[in-house]
C-alpha positions in Angstrom: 143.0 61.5 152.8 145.0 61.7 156.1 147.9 64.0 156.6 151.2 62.4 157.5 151.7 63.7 160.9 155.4 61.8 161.4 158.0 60.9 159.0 160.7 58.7 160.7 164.1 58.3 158.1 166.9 56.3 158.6 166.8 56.6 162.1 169.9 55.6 163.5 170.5 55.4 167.8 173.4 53.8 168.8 175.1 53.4 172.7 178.9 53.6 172.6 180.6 51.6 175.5 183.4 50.1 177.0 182.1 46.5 175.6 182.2 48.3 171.7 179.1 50.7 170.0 175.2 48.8 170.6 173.8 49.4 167.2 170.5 49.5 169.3 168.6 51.0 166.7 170.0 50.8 163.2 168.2 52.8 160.0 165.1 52.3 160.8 162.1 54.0 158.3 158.8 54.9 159.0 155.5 57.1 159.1 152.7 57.4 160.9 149.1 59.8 159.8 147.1 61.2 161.8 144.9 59.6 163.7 146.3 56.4 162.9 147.4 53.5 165.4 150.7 51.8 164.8 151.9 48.5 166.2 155.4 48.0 167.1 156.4 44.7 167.9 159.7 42.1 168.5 161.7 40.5 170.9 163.0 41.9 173.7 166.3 43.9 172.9 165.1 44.5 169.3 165.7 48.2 169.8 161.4 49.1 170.2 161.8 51.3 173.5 165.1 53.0 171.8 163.3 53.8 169.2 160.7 55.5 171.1 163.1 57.7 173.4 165.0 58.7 170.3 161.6 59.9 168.8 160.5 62.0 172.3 164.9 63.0 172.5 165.2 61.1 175.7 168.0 58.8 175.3 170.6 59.4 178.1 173.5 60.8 176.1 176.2 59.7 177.0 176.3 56.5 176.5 173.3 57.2 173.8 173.4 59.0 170.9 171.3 59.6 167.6 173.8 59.3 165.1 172.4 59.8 162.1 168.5 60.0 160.4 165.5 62.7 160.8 162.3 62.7 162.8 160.1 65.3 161.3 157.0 65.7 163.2 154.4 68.3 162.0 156.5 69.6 159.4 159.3 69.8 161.9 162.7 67.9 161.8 163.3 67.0 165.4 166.6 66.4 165.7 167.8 69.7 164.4 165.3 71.3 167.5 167.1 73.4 170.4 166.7 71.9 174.1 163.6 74.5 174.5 161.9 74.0 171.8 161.7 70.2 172.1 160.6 70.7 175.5 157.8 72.7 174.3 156.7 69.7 172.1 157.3 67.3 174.5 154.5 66.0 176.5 152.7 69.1 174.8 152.1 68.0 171.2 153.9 64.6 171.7 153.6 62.3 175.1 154.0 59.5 176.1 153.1 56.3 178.6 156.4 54.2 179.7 156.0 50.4 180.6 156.2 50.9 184.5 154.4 53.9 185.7 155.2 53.6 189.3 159.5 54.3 188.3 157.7 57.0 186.0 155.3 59.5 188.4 156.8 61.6 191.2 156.4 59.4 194.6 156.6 62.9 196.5 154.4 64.9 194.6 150.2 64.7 194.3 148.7 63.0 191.2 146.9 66.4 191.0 150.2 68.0 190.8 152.1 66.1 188.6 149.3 66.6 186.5 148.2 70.4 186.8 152.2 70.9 186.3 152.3 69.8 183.4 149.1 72.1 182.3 150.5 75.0 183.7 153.7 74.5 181.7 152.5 74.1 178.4 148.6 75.9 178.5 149.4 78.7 180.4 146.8 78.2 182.7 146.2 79.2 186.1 146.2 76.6 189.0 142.8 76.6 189.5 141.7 76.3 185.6 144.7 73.1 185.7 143.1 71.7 189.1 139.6 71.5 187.1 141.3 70.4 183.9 143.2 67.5 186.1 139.7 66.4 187.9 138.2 65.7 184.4 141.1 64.2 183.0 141.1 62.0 186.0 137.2 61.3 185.2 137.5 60.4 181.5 140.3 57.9 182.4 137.7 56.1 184.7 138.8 56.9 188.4 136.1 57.6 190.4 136.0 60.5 193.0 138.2 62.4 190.9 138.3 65.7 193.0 139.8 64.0 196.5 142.0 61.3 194.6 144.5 64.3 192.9 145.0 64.8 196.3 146.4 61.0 197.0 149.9 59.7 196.0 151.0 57.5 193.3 151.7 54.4 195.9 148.4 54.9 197.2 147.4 53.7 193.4 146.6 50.0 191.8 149.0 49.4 189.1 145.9 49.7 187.2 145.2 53.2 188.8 148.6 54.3 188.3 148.4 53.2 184.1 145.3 55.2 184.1 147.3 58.5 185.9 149.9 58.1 183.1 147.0 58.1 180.4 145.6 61.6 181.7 149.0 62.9 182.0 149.4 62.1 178.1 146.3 63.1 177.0 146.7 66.6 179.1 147.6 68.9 176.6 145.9 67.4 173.7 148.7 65.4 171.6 148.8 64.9 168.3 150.7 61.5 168.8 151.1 59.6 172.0 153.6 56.9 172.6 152.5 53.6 174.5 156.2 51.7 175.6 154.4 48.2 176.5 151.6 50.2 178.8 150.0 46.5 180.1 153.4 45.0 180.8 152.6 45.3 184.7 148.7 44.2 184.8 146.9 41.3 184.7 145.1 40.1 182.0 141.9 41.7 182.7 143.2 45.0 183.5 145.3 45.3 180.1 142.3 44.8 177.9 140.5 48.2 179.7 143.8 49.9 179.7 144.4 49.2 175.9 140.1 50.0 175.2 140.4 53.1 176.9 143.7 54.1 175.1 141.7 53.7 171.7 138.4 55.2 172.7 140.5 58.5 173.7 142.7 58.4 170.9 139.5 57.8 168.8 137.6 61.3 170.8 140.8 63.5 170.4 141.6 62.5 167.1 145.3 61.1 168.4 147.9 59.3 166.3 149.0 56.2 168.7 152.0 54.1 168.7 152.3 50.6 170.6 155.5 49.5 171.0 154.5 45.6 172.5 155.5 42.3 172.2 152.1 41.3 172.7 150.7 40.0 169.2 147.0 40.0 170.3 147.4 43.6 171.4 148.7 44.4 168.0 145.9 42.0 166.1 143.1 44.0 168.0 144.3 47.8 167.8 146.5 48.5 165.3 145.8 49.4 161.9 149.8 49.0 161.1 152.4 47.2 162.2 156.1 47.4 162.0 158.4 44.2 163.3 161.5 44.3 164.6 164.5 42.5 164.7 168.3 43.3 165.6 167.5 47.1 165.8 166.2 47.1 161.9 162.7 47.1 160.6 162.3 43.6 159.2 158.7 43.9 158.0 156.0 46.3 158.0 152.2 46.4 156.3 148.4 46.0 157.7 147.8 44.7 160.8 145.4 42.4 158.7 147.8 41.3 156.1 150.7 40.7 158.4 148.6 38.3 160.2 147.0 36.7 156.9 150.5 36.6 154.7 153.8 36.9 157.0 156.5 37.5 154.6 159.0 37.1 156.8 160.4 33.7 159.0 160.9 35.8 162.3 157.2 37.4 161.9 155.9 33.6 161.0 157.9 32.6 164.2 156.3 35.4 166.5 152.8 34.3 165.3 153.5 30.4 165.6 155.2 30.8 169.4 151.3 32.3 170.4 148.6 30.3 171.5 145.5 30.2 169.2 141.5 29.9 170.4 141.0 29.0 166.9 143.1 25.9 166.7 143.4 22.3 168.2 145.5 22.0 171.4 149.0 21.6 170.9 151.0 20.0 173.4 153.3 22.1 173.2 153.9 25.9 171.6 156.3 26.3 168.6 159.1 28.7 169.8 162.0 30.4 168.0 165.3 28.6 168.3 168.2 30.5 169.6 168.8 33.8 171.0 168.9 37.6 169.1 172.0 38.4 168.3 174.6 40.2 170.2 174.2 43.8 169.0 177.5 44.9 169.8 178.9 41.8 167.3 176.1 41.1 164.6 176.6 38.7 162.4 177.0 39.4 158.4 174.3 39.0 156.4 170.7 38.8 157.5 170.9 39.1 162.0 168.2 36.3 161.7 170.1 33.8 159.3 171.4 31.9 162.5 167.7 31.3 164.0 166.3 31.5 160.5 165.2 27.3 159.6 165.2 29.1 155.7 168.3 30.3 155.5 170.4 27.0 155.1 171.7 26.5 151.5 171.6 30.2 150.6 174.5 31.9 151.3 173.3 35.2 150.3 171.9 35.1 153.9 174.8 34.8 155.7 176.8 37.8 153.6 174.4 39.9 152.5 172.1 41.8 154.3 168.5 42.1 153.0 166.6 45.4 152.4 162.7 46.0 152.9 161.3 44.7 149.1 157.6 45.1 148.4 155.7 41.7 148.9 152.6 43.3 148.0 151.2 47.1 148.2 152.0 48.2 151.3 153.8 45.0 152.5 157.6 44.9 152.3 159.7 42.7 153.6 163.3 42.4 154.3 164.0 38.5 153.3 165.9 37.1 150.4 163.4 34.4 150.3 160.5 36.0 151.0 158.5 34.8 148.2 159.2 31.1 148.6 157.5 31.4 152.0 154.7 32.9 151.0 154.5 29.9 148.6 155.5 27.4 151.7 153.0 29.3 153.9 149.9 29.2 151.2 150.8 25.7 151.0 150.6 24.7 154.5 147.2 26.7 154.8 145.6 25.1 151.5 146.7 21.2 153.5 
């Protein structure tokens, strides 16, 4: 059975400012086992990339802070870890590969630098054992004359290049976990599939945990073996890849999956999109944040006043709806016509 390599608990980030406190990420519950891949999806400004920087302890304080929960990783609670020490475990045991890597490498320093740097900081080793280490690195991840290119600069990279750099940089030190913040937002199409095929086949080799934070349903269809949805800086729905796809429990989760284009399916002439916009996290509204965009929320007023906790829809499916068994029904019903 695998080991649970990160335990995630009421994890609460919130950014206090002149506006009033941005409940960017509010409770949020989680784990993650070795080896596994984990799909983290929503809407823009549903607190995903908050989330992440509050697990690596890189959310610029002030106006950020972690106010309340614990991230124990490897038997270790994070938040109650010195400076040092977190920095030892950061980008050593844990890394991770943000959305834009060209705002994320060095523009003055060598690829082979920013690299070796990072070897020399957390394995000890000597330039010239970190200067071979960096050449393979640079060769698993697919970039050919690996010895001159550590040598080039990061603008002298395709975006595609660049996402590659970022991978060897996480996979450097041998992570137990790495952490992908929407890795394909800058490519094209083509690009993001052998960006997200060689993040598995590596994770896969060294035996890495993965999370994908991504809007990207297919992404999360294709690579993840769990998914957690977000909404409003809460975990709205989590289970299987497979049976979030088969039985959404939830009416955002349905709404994500409609709004996508399907091979399988006749052409529509248009796509089905969610009404409205996410809620203002600053003000949220009582009750369930998606009530207002929610088309199964009218006539229940327990949606608008209270506010719904993950329930178990099925073994290792839970869902935070008030209603979430009569649209499984409604959802079973439209499949069967």
């Amino acid at each position: 059975m695998a080991r649970k390599l990160l335990d995630v608990n009421n994890l609460t980030t919130h950014f206090f400012t002149s506006d009033g406190v941005v409940k960017a990420v509010d409770g949020i519950s989680y784990h993650l086992d070795e080896g596994e891949i984990l799909g983290i999806v929503g809407e823009s400004g549903c607190g995903k990339s908050v989330s992440a920087l509050s697990l690596m302890r890189l959310v610029a304080d002030p106006p950020g802070k972690i106010v309340d929960g614990n991230i124990t990783f490897e038997g270790n609670d994070l938040l109650q870890l010195g400076d040092s020490e977190m920095r030892s475990i950061r980008g050593n045991r844990m890394a991770m590969v943000f959305q834009e890597p060209m705002t994320s490498l060095n523009p003055v320093l060598t690829i082979g630098r920013q690299i070796t740097e990072t070897l020399e900081l957390h394995q000890n080793m000597s330039k010239s054992q970190a200067r071979d280490r960096a050449e393979d690195l640079i060769r698993m991840v697919g970039i050919s004359d690996a010895g001159s290119r550590l040598k080039d600069y990061p603008h002298q990279f395709s975006g595609g290049m660049r996402q590659r750099v970022m991978i060897a940089m996480a996979l450097s030190c041998n992570p137990k976990l790495i952490i992908a913040d929407e890795p394909t937002t800058a490519l094209d199409v083509t690009i993001q599939a052998q960006i997200l095929e060689l993040m598995r086949e590596l994770a896969q080799q060294f035996g890495t945990a993965l999370i994908i934070i991504t809007h990207n349903l297919g992404v999360v269809a294709r690579y993840a073996h769990r998914v957690v949805v977000m909404y409003a800086g809460k975990i709205i729905e989590t289970g299987t890849a497979d049976e979030i796809y088969r039985n959404p429990s939830h009416p955002y989760t349905l709404g994500l999956l409609n709004s996508v284009p399907r091979l399988d399916e006749a052409v529509k002439a248009s796509l089905d999109p969610i009404e409205g916009l996410p809620p203002d996290l600053v003000d949220l509204p009582p009750g369930c944040s998606f009530a207002p965009r929610c088309p199964h929320s009218a006539g229940l007023d327990r949606c608008t006043q209270e506010t719904p906790y993950l329930m178990e829809h099925s073994e290792a499916h839970n869902t935070a709806c008030w209603r979430h068994e009569e649209l499984k029904q409604l959802t079973t019903a439209a499949r069967a016509g």
